[in-house]
N, C-alpha and C positions, 0 to 999 in steps of 0.2 A: 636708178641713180643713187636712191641713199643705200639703198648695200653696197654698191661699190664705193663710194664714200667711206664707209664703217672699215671695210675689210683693208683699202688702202690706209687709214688710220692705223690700224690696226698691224699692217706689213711695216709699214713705216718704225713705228715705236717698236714692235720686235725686232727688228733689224737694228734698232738703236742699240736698243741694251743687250743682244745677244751676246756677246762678249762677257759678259758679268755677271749676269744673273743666272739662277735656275728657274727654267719657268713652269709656274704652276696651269694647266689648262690652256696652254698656249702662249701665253701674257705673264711675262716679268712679275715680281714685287722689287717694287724703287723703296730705297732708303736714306738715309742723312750719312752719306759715306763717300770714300775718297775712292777711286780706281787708279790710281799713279804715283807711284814710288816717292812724287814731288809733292805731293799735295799734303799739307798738314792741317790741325787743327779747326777741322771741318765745324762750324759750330750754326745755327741757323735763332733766331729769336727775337719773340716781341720784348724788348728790354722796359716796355711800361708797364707788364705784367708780373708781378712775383705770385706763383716764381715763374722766373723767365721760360716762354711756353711757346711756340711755333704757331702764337695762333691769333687771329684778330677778326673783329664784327665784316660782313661785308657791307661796304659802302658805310663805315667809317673813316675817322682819321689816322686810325691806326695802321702799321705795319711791320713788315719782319724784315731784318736786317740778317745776310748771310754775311760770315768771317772768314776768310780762309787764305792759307800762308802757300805760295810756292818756291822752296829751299832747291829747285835746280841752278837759282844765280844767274838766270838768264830773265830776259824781259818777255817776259811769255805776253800775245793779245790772245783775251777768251772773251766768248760770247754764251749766249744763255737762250734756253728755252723753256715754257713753262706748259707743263706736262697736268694733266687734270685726269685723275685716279679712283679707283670706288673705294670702299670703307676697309678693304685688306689691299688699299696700295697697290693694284696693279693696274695699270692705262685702262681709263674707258677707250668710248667711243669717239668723246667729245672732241672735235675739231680745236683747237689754239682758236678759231674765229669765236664759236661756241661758247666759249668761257672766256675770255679776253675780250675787252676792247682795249685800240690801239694794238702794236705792236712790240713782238721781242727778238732778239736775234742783235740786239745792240751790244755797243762791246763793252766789258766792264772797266771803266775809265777811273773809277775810282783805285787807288792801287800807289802802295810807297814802299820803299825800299827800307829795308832794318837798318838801326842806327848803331854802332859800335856795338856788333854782336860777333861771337866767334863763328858764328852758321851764317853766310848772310840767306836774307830770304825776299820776297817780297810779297806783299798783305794786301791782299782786296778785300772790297767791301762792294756789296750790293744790296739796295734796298727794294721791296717792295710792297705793294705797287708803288710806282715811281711818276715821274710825268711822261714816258712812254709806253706805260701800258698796267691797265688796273682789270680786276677780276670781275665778272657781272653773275656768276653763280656762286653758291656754296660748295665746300666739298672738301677732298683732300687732294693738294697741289706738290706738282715736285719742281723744283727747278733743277734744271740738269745744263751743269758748264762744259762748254766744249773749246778747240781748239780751231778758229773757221775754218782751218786746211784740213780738215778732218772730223767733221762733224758725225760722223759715225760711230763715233770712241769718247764718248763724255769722260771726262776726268774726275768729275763729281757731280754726286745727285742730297738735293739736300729736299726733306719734306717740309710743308707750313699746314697748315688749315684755314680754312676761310668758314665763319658759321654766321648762319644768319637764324638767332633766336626767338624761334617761332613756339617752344615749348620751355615748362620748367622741368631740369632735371634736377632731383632731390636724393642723395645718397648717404649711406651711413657706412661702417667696417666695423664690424663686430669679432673679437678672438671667438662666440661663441658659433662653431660650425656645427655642420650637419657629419662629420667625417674623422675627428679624432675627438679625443676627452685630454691629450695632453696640453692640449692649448701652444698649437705647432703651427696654427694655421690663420688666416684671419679672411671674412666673407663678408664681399660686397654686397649690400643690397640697394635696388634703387625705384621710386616711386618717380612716373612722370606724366604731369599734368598738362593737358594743351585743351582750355578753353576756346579758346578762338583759332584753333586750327584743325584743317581738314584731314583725319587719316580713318581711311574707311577700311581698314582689314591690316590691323595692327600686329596679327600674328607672320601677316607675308609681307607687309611695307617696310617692317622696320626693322633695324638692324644696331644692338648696342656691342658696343665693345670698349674692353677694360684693358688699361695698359698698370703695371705695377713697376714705378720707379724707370718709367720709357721703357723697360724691358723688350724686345721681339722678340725673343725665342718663348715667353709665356702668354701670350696677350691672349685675351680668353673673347671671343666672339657670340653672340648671344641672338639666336633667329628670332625667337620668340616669347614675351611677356609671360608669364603666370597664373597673373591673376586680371581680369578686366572689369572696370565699371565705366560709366558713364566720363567719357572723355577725360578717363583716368587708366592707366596700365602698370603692372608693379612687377617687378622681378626679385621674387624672393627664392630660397632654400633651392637655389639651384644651384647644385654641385659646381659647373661649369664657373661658378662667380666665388669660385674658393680659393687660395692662394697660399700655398707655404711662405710662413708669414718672413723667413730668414733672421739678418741681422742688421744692424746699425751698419752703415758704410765703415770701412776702412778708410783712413785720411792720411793725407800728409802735405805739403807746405815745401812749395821749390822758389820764393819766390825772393830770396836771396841766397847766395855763395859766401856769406860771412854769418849770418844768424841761423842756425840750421834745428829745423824742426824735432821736436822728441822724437819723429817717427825715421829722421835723417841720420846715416851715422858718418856718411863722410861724403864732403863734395872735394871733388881734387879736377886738376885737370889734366890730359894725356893729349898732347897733341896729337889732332886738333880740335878734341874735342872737350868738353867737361863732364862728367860722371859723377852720379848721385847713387850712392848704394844706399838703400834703405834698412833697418836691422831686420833680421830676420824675423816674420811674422809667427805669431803666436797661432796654434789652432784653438778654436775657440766655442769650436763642438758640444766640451764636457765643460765649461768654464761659466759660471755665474751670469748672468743676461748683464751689461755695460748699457747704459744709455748714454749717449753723447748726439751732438747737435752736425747733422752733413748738410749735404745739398742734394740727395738723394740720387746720389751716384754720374753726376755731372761734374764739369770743371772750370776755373773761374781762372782766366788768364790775368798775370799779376805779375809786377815787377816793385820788389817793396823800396821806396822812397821815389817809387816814378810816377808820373802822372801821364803816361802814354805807354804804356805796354804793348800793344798791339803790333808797333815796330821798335821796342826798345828789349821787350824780353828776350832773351836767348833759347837756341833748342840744346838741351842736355841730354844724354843718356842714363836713364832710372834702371836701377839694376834691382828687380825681384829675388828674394829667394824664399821661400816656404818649405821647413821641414817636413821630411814625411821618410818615415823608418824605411818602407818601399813602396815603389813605386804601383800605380794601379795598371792590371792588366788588361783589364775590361773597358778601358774607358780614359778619359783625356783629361786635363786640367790647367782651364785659363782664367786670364782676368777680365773682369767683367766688369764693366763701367762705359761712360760716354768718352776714357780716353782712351780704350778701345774698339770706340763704336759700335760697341756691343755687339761686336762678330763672336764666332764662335769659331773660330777657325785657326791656319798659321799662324795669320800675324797676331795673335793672342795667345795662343797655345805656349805652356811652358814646357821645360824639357827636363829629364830627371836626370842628376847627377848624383851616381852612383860614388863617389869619391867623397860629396860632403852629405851625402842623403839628404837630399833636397832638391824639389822642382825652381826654376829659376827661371828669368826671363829679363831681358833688356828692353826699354824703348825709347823712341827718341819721341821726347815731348818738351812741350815750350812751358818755360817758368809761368810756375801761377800756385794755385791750391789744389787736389785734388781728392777724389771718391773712387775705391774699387770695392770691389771682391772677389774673391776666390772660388770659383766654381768648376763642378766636376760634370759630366758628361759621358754618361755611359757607351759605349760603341751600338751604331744604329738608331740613338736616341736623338731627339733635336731640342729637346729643353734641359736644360742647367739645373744641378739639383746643388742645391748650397748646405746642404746639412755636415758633408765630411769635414768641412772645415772652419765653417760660417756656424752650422744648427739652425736652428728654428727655435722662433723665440716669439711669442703673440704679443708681448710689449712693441715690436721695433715698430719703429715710426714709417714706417710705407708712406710713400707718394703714389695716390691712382688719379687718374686721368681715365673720366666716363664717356662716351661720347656716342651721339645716337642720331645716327643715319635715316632718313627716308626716303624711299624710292617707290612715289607711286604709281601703281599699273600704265603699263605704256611709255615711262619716264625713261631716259637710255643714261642717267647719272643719281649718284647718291647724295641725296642734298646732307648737308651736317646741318642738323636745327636743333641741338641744344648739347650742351655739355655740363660736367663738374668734375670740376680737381680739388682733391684735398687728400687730407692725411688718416692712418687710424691714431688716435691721441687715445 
């Protein structure tokens, strides 16, 4: 009975996401992403947290609130399902009973229409846990919105974490690596202590992994410790925890049509829409290292003298352009940020114009503040190298997000029992 339990789990959620995803070993990896031409401004967070982090104690008061905009103009009802994941995000085994108490599949009732915008849209909010249903394990969670007439075809899946802090984890980022002397790269290391807790073969139980500024396409996974003592494990001078260190985000500021940011050079409108072209970006490869203050390639929805943006912002079209003498034959060039969802795909991908020499790109985004970069992608490759345009630089201020998995012998989930986020300063 519990294999056919498992493998039905299992038929279920692949069948969910088959449409969307590629799957790795038979099983999906779910993301913080939209699947529907309507779906905007996907954004997921514990807003008590800075910086704001998809993640909360289990069985605290805490919780995460998901945001998200649909610009079809129709009154769409969605409902939600909460999906329980191992340490690279793709469906366990775990039943919805398993990891839940109470129930979901409720509709998302919170939801208002835009107020005097040229797009109309309408904005939901969902929070959780809520008062129909809260997490009773650790781990990493998805929730996935659907359509009830069609529950087969989520329109969005946004990720959170739930950690229950059984261990200390203790980190540093150092420019000094094991792998360049130019000081291109910057390396995590991490010390982690657990007095009072049980893990008996640390080399096969436990599982860290490093995110660099939310990044997916570089997240560095880590089977096993270094070095071991007495209910103490360290991960040091391991290659795997190295990181081309890049640049500062690129920024700019949509969060008015009359005060228009240094990095804005005209907002006009074209029925029926408004458009934002940005001045043409500098490469910034051969160029002196800048420090300036981002949000580490996220984005802060903003309407400037409003006090409710959420339904008062408008969506505009931001028009990219980035010079580049020719174009690359070997490889592709998009932007990279949380207002691209950090795909690496079409809908980010620029395109080269042969007429002004320069890659370009459009998107439709909702007024606020923003963070990108410019990254390039070799053909055949699946990690983003920023050096063509961006460089590497060991000063820039990174955001890593540590986080350390345990799953012991016989366990069918990855518990999350301890973390650290921070900066290299």
């Amino acid at each position: 009975m519990k294999h056919f339990i498992t493998l039905t789990v299992a038929l279920v959620v692949s069948s969910l996401f088959a449409h969307a995803f590629d799957s790795s070993n038979g099983r999906p990896v779910l993301y913080t992403r939209s699947y529907s031409k309507d779906i905007h401004s996907v954004q997921i967070n514990n807003f008590a947290r800075k910086p704001y982090y998809p993640m909360f104690e289990l069985g605290s008061q805490e919780f995460v609130t998901l945001k998200f905009d649909d610009i079809s103009g129709l009154a769409n009802t969605y409902s939600y399902k909460i999906i329980h994941c191992n340490s690279q995000w793709q469906p366990d085994d775990m039943s919805e009973s398993q990891c839940i108490s109470g129930f979901t599949g409720s509709y998302l009732n919170n939801y208002e229409t835009s107020v005097n915008t040229f797009v109309t849209y309408t904005h939901y909010e969902l929070t959780f846990p809520n008062e129909d249903a809260a997490p009773i394990i650790s781990g990493n969670y998805v929730i996935a919105v659907y359509n009830p007439e069609d529950q087969d075809h989520p329109v969005l899946t946004a990720r959170f974490m739930v950690v229950e802090s059984r261990v200390a984890v203790q980190c540093n980022v150092t420019a000094n690596t094991d792998i360049d002397v130019e000081k291109t790269h910057q390396q995590v290391n991490a010390v982690v202590n657990y007095p009072d807790y049980d893990i008996s073969q640390p080399s096969q139980e436990l599982k860290l992994v490093i995110y660099q500024n939310n990044r997916q396409d570089n997240v560095a996974y880590i089977d096993a410790p270094t070095f071991y003592e007495s209910r103490i494990v360290r991960y040091r001078m391991n290659k795997d925890m190295i990181f081309s260190a890049g640049n500062e985000f690129r920024t700019f500021d949509i969060s008015s049509k009359y005060v228009l940011d240094h990095n804005v050079e005209r907002f006009e409108y074209f029925k029926p829409f408004y458009h934002v072209t940005l001045y043409p970006s500098r490469n910034r490869s051969k160029i002196q290292f800048e420090p300036w203050q981002t949000v580490s390639g996220r984005y802060i929805v903003n309407l400037q003298g409003n006090t409710y943006p959420d339904v008062e912002a408008d969506y505009v079209f931001v028009h990219f352009t980035l010079p580049a003498e020719t174009p690359f034959l070997d490889g592709k060039v998009y932007i990279l940020g949380e207002l691209t969802e950090y795909r690496l795909d079409k809908s980010s991908q620029m395109d080269y114009n042969y007429e002004t020499r320069a890659y370009e790109k459009a998107l439709l985004l909702k007024q606020g503040g923003y963070n990108f970069l410019y990254a390039y992608v070799p053909d055949h490759y699946t990690t983003a190298d920023l050096s063509p345009f961006e460089g590497n630089f060991w000063q820039t201020s990174n955001e890593y997000a540590v986080l350390l998995y345990h799953r012991p012998f016989g366990s069918l989930y990855d518990r999350l029992v301890g973390y650290w986020i921070g900066y290299f300063k």
